[in-house]
N, C-alpha and C positions, 0 to 999 in steps of 0.2 A: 161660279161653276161648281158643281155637284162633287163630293171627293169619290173618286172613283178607285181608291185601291183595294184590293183584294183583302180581308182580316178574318181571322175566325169567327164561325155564330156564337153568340153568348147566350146567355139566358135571360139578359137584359133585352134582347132582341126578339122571345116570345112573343111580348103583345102588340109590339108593330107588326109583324107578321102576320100574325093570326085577326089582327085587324083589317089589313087589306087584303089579304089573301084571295079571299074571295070574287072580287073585285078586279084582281089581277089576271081571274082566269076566269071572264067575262060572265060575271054573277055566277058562275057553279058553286052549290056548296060543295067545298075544299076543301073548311078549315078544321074537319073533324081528322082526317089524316096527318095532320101534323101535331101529334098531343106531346106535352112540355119537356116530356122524354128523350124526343132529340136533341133540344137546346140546351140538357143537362149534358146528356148520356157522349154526344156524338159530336163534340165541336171540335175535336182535331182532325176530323175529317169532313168539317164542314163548315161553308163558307159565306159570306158576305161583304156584297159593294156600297159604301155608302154608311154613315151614321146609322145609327137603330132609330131615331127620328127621322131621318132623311133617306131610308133604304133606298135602293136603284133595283140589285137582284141579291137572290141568297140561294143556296144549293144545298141541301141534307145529303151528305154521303155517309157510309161507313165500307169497312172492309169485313171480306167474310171471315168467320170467327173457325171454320175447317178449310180453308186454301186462303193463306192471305194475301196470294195474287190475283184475286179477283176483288175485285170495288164494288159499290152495288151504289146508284143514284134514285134515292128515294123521292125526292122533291126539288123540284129548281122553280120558281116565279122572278118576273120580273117584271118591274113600274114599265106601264104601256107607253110613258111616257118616257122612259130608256131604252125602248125595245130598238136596235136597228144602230146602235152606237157601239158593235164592237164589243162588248161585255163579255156573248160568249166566247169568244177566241180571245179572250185574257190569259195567261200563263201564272201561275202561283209560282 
């Protein structure tokens, strides 16, 4: 069974991403919006289910930098092959 807990993105998790990405979100090229910036810049507010070899889904957020009560969700994908298992209604 796949690990399905919640962890932050790393930067280790780059080029699986960026690998399937596309793929993920039925051949569109994608994987130009996700440049390595986020997986440096933005991992405390951004997430991932599953090993960096074995991804399920991952989420790019960050908070806005003038109200920091506003979030902003820049990217979310998920394995077509996880889709429909409850991942988004996960709780961090």
């Amino acid at each position: 069974m796949p690990d399905r807990r919640i962890r932050t993105l790393t930067v280790e998790d780059y080029p699986h991403v960026t690998a399937v990405v596309d793929e993920w979100w039925g051949g569109r090229p994608v994987r130009s919006l996700l440049p390595r910036l986020f997986f440096e810049h933005f991992n405390p507010t951004s997430f991932a289910v599953g090993k960096a070899s074995e991804l399920q889904a991952f989420l790019i957020g960050f908070v806005s930098q003038s109200n920091q009560s506003v979030a902003y969700i820049h990217f979310v994908g998920v394995n077509p092959s996880a889709r429909a298992l409850g991942l988004g209604r996960k709780h961090v």
